[in-house]
C-alpha positions as CSV (number, residue, x, y, z in Angstrom):
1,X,131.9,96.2,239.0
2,X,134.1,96.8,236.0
3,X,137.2,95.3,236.7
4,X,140.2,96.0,233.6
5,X,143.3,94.2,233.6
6,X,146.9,95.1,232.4
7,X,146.1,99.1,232.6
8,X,148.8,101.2,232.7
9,X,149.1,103.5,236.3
10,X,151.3,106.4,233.9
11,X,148.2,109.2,234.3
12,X,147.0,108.0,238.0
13,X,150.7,109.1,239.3
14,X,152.6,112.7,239.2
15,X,155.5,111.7,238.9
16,X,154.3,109.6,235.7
17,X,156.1,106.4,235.8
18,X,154.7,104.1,233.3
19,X,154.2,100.9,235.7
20,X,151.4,98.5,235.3
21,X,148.0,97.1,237.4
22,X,147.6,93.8,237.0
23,X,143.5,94.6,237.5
24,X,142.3,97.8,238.0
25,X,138.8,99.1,239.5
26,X,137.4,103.3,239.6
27,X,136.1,103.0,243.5
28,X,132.7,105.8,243.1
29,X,131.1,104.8,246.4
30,X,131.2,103.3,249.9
31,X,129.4,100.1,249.1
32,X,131.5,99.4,246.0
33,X,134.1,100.0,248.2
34,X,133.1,97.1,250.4
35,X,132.3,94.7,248.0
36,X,135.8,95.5,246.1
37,X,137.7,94.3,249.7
38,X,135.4,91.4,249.7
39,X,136.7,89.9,246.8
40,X,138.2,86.9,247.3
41,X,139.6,86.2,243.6
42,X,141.9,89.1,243.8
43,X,143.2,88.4,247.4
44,X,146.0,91.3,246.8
45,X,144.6,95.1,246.7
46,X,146.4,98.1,246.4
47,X,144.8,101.6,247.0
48,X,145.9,104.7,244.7
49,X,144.3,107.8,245.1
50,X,145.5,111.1,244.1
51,X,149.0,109.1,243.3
52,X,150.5,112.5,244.2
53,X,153.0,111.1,246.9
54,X,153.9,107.9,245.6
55,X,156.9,107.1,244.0
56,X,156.5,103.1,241.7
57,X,159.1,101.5,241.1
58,X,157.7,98.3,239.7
59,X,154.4,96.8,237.7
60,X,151.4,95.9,240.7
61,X,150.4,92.7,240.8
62,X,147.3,93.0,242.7
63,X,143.9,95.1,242.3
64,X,144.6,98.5,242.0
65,X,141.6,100.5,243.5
66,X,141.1,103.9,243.1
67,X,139.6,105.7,245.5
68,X,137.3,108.1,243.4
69,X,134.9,109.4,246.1
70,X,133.3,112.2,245.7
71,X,131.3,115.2,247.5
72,X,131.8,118.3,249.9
73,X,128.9,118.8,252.7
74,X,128.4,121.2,255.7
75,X,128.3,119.3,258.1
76,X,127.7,121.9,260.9
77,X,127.4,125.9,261.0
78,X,128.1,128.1,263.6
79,X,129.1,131.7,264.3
80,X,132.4,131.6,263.8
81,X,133.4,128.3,262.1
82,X,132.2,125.8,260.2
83,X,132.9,122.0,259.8
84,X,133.0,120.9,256.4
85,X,132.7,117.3,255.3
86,X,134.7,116.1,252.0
87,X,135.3,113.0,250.5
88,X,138.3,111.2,249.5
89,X,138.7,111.8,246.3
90,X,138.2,114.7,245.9
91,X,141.1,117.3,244.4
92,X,143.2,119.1,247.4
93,X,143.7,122.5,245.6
94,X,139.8,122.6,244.3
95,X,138.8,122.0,247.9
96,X,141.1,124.9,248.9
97,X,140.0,127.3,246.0
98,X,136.3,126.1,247.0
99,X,136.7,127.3,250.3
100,X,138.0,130.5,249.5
101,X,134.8,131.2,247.1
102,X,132.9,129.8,250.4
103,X,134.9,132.8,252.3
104,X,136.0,129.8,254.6
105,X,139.6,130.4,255.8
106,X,141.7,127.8,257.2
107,X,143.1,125.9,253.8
108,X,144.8,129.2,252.4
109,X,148.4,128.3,253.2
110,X,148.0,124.7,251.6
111,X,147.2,126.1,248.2
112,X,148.2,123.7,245.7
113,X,149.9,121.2,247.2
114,X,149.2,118.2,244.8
115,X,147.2,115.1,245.5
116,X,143.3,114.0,246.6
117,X,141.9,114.5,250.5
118,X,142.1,111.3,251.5
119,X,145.5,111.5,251.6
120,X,146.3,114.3,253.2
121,X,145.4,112.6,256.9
122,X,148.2,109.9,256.1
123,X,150.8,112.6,255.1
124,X,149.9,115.3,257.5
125,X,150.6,117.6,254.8
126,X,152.0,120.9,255.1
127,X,153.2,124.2,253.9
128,X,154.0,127.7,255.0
129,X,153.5,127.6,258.6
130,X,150.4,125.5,258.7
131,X,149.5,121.6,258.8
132,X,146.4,119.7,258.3
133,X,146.1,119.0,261.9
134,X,145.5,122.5,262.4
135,X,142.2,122.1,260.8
136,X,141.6,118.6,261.0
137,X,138.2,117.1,263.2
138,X,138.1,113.9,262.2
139,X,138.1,111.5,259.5
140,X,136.3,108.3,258.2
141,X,138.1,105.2,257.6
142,X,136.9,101.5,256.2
143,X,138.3,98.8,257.7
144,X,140.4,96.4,254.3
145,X,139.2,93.4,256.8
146,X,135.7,94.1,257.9
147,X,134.5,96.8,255.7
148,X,133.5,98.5,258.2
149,X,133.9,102.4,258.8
150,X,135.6,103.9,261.6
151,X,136.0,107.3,263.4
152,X,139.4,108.4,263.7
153,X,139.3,112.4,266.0
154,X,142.4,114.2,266.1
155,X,144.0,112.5,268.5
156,X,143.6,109.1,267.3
157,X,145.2,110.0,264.2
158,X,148.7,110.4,265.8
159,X,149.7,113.7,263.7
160,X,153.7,114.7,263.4
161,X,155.5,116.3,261.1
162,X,154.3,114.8,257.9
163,X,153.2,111.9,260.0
164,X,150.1,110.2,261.6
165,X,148.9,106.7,262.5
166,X,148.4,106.1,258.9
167,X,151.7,105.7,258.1
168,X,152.5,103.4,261.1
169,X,150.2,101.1,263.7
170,X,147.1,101.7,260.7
171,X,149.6,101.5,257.6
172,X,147.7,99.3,255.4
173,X,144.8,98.3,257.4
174,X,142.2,101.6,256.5
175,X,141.3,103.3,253.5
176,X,140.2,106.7,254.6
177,X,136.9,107.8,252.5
178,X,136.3,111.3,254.4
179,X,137.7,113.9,256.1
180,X,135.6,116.7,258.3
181,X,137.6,120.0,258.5
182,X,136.7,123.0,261.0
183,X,137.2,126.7,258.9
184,X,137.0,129.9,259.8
185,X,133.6,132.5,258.8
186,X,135.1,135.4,260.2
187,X,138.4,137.1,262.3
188,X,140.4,134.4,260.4
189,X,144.0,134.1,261.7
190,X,146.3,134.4,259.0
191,X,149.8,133.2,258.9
192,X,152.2,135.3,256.9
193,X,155.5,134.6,258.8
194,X,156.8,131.7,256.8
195,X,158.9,131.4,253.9
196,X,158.0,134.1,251.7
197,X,154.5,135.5,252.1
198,X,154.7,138.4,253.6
199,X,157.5,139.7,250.7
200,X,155.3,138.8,248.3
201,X,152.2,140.6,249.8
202,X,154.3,143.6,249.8
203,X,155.8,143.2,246.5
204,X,151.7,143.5,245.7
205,X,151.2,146.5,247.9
206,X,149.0,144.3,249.9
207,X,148.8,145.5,254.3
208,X,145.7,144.0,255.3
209,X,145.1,140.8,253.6
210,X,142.4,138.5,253.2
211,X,143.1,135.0,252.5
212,X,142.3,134.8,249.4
213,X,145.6,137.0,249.1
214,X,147.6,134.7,251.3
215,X,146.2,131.8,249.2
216,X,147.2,133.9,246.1
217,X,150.9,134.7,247.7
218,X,151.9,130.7,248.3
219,X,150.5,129.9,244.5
220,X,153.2,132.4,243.3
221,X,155.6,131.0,245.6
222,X,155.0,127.8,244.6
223,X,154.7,128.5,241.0
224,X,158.1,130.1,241.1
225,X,159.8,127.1,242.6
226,X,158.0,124.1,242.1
227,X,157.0,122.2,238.8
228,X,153.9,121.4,237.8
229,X,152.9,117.6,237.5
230,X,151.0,118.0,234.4
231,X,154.2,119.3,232.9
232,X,157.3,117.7,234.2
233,X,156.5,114.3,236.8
234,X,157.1,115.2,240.3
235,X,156.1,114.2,243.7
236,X,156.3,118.1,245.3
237,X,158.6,117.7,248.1
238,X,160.5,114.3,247.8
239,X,162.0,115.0,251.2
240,X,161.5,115.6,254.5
241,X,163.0,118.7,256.2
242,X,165.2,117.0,258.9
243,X,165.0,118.0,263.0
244,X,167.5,117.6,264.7
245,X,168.4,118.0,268.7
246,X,170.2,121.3,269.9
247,X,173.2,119.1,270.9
248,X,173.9,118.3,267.1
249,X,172.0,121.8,265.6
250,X,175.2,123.4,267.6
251,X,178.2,121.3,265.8
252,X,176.2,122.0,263.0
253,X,175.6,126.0,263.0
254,X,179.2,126.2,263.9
255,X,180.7,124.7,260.6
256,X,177.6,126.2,258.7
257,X,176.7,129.6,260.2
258,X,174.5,131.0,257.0
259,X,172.4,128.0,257.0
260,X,168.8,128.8,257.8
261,X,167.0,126.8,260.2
262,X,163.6,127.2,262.0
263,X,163.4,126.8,265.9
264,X,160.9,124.3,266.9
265,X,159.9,123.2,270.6
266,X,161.8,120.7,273.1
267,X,165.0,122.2,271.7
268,X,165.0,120.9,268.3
269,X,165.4,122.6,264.8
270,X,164.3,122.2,261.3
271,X,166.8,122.3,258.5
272,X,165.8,123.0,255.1
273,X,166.6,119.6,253.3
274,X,166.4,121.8,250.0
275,X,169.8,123.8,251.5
276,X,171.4,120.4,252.2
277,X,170.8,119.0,248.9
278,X,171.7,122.4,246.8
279,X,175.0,122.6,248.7
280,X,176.0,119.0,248.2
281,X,175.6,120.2,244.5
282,X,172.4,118.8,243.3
283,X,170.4,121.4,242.4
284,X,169.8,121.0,238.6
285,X,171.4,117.8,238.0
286,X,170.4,115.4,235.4
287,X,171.1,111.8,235.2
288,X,169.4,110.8,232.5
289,X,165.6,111.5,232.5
290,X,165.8,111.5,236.7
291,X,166.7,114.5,237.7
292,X,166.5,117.7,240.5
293,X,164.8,120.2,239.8
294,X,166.4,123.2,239.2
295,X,164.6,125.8,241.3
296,X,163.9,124.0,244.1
297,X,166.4,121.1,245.1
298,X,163.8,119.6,247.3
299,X,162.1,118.2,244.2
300,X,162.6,115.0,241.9
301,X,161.3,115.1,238.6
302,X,161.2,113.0,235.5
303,X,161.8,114.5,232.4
304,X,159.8,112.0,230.6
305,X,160.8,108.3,230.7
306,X,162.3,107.8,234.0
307,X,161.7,104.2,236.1
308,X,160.6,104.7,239.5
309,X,164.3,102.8,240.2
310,X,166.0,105.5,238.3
311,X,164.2,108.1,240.3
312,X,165.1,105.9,244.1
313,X,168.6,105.7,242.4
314,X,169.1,109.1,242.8
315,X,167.0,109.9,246.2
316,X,169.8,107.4,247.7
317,X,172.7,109.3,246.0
318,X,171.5,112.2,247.2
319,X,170.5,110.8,251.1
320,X,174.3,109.7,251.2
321,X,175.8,112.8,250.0
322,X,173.8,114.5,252.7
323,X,175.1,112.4,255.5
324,X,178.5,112.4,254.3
325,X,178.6,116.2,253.9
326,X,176.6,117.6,257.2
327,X,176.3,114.0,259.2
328,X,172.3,114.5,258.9
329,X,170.2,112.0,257.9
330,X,167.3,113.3,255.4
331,X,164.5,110.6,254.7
332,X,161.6,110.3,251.7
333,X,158.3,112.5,252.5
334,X,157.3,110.7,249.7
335,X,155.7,106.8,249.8
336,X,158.1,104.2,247.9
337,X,156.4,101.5,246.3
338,X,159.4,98.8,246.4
């Protein structure tokens, strides 16, 4: 097992904060997997995969594993679906564009969010109208005590809005090394309602589309708004869009009647957090090399040599502004590393 020490975490991040490992390890399979937890010299461990939702804010001094697994498998075949298993380390987006070559549907809305699989259990991640969960069987996760590997179906996982058991009552204790996914073969439903697919299909000319066009639509979308990692650090949505009960939605459609908002179940309703941000005045500003993005307010970025405290510096400016200006509390999608 080649273990490295002092290696800088700068290109294993997207937001590209130059923070240290103390010791560092590439994780390639299950078994190295369990004999990197049994190590009793480096009793601290820290997972990193993707590092697409994790914002540092300080050197790790402890053994920095990266998850690295690799592999997609069919698992099982029927008529109308099929289950699909892929491991954790492999690249979200590639698994999406391999589905679309498979003619698999399912994965089209989620085109390029950023990050590995193995994350995107923990996160529940989301865009346009769909969430993981929607797809989701089951995943594999090793125990960081026993090594062992444990089932986790649907239900156990806990899912809610960018939310699961990995994030609470399991936060620390598994390192999930595969998920299984059920796709579509054929009559795939497709979900152009959100956001802005449906006005970009028809900016195309596009009235029956496959979803390789709906996959096509949310890259332009997302291109349009949102920066690319390997060009300006980000995180993709630092925030999460706030729900709120009908009781305070009311007091707050009354003082802000063009706000958008989405109507969800149990009376509740999703305000864009983007909306807050950009009318507490945010959108574009620069302080230093920590900044908002200027097309999409939702997003931090660093513009090159920005500390993972200068970035949380301004996330808490920002949260405060918010809940001074619309009394709405708006709180990190994204993982803090304090």
């Amino acid at each position: 097992m080649n273990i490295q020490e002092n290696i800088s975490l700068k290109s294993y991040n997207t937001f590209g904060i130059d923070v240290k490992a103390r010791f560092f390890v590439e994780i390639t399979g299950l078994v190295q997997l369990q004999k990197a937890l049994e190590l009793k010299a480096y009793p601290k461990k820290f997972i990193i995969s993707g590092g697409s939702n994790m914002l540092l804010t300080k050197d790790i001094d402890a053994l920095v594993m990266h998850i690295n697994l690799k592999g997609i498998t069919v698992v099982e075949e029927g008529k109308n679906s099929v289950e699909v298993k892929v491991m954790a380390g492999e690249n979200w987006h590639e698994l999406v564009m391999w589905s679309l070559e498979q003619g698999y549907g399912g994965l089209e809305n989620l085109s390029l969010i950023p990050g590995n699989v193995g994350t995107a259990p923990i996160q529940n991640i989301g865009a346009y109208g769909v969430e993981l969960k929607d797809v989701f069987v089951s995943c594999a996760a090793m125990d960081v005590k026993t090594g062992e590997l444990e089932g986790f179906d649907k239900e156990a996982c806990e899912f809610g809005y960018r939310d699961s058991i990995f994030k609470n009552k399991a936060k620390d204790k598994f390192i999930i090394t595969s998920v299984v996914l059920r796709l579509t073969k054929k009559d795939h439903v497709l979900h152009t309602g959100y956001g802005s697919i449906e006005n970009e299909l028809k900016n195309k000319g596009i009235v029956h589309p496959s979803i390789k066009d709906v996959s096509d639509a949310v890259i332009a979308i997302r291109r349009s708004k949102l920066p690319d990692p390997k060009e300006i650090g980000n995180s993709g949505s630092f925030f999460k869009n706030p729900i709120i009960p009908k009781k305070a939605f009311d007091k707050f459609i009354k003082k802000n009647p063009n706000a958008p908002f989405y109507e969800m179940d149990d009376n509740q309703y999703k305000i864009p957090a983007g909306w807050l941000i950009e009318q507490c005045g945010f959108k574009g500003k620069r302080f230093g090399d920590a900044a908002v993005h200027d097309k999409q307010a939702l997003v931090l970025v660093n513009h090159g040599n920005a500390t993972g405290k200068e970035i949380l510096h301004l996330a808490k400016k920002i949260q405060e502004e918010v809940q001074k200006t619309f009394k709405i509390k708006i709180q990190p999608e994204v993982n803090i590393i304090k």
